[in-house]
N, C-alpha and C positions, 0 to 999 in steps of 0.2 A: 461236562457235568450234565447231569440226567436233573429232568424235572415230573412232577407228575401234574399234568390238566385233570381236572373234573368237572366236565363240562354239563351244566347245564342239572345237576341233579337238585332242582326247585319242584316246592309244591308243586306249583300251578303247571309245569313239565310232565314230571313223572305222575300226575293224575289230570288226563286232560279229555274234554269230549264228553265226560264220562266213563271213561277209562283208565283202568291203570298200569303203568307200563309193565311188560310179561319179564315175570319173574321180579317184579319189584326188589321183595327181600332181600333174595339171592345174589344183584347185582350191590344192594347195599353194603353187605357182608364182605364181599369181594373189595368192594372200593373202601369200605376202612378196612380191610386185611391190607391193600396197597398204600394207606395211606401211613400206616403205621409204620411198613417196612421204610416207608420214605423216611418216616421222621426218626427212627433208631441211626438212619444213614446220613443225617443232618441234612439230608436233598432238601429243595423246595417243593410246596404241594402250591399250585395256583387253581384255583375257585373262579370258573368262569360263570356269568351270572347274564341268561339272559334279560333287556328289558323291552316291551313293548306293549301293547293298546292292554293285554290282558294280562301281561305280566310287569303290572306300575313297580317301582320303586317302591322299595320299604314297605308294600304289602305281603301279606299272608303267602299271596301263590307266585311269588318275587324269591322269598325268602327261598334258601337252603332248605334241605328235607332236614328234621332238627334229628333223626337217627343218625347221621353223619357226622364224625369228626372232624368236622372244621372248629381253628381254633382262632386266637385273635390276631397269634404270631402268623399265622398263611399268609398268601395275597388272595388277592381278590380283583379280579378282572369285571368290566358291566362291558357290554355290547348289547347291539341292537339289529344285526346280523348275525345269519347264519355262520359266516367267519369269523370267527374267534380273534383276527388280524385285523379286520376293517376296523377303522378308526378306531382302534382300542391303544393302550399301553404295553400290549401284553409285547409285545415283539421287543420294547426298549427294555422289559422286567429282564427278558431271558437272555439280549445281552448282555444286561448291566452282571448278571451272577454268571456271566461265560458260559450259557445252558449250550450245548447243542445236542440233546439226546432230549428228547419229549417222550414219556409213554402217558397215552390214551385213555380213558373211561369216563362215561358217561351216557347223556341224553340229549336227544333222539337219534338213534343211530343213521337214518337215510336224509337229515335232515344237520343240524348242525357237528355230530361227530364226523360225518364224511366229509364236511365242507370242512374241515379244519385237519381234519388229516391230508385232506388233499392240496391244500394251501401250506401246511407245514412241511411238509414233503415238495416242493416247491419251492420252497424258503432254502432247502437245504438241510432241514433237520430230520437227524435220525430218530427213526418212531419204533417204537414197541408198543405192545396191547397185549391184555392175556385175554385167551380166547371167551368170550361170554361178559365181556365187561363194557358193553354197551346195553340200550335196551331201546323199545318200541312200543307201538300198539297194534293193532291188528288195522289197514286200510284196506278202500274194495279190492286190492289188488292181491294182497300176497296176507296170511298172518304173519304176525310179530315175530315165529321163530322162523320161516321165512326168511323175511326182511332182513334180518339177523346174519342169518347164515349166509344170504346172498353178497352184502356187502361184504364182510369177514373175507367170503371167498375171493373178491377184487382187489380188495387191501392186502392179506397175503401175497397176493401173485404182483403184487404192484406198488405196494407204499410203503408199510410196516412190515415188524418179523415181527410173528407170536412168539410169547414166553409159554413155554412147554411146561416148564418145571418153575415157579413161583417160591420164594422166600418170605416164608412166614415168620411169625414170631418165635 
């Protein structure tokens, strides 16, 4: 059974620094276009949520971006690492519903997307991602479509297969 992660798409995330992550919109539109196709297929959608010194509990830049279709029937995973695995529930959620097919999206793509595709992929789970369904900000090193495209290019060659051709509504 397939599930879909949405990792990490909070306030305090996707506008950080003073920045906001490249392509904001874009990536939002994407991940409820996926999140929809999840729910016509009865799939589960899990809501990972990070928390730490700047991202509290129950505040404002904690929360879910509220453009997002999260509902109250989802799950909802908290961690406090960059692994979506480390001391969380989320590994016992995807037994308990026989998940072994995870597909990908979210924030920050060099930061906790890859640490959790790289740990999932590790675990034994089969990963997909549509290409562009992560997102970043610009560091001294590389900008954000950069960033982007570099990881992408690792992940293809080595953890996940891209979805080419996407099922919309």
């Amino acid at each position: 059974m397939r599930a879909l992660l949405v990792i990490d798409m909070q306030n305090g995330v996707c506008q950080t620094k003073g920045q906001t992550l490249f392509r904001l919109k874009d990536l939002v539109t994407l991940v409820n276009c996926r999140i929809g196709w999840f729910r016509e297929q009865g799939l589960p959608i899990i809501f990972i949520q990070h928390q730490n010194m700047n991202l509290t509990r129950e505040t404002s830049a904690w929360q879910l971006l509220p453009e997002l279709d999260a509902r109250e029937e989802d799950l909802y995973v908290n961690k406090t690492q960059l692994n979506a695995f480390y001391q969380t529930d989320l590994q016992s959620l995807l037994i308990q519903r026989q998940v072994d097919e995870l597909e990908i999206c979210g924030a920050q793509t060099e930061y906790c997307v890859d640490t959790t595709i790289k740990i999932a992929h590790g675990l034994g789970y089969r990963l997909e991602m549509v290409p562009g369904a992560s997102s970043t900000v610009d560091n001294k090193f590389l900008t954000a479509r950069q960033t982007i495209q570099y990881f992408e290019e690792i992940w293809g060659q080595n953890f996940l297969k891209f979805i080419s051709e996407i099922k919309t509504k």
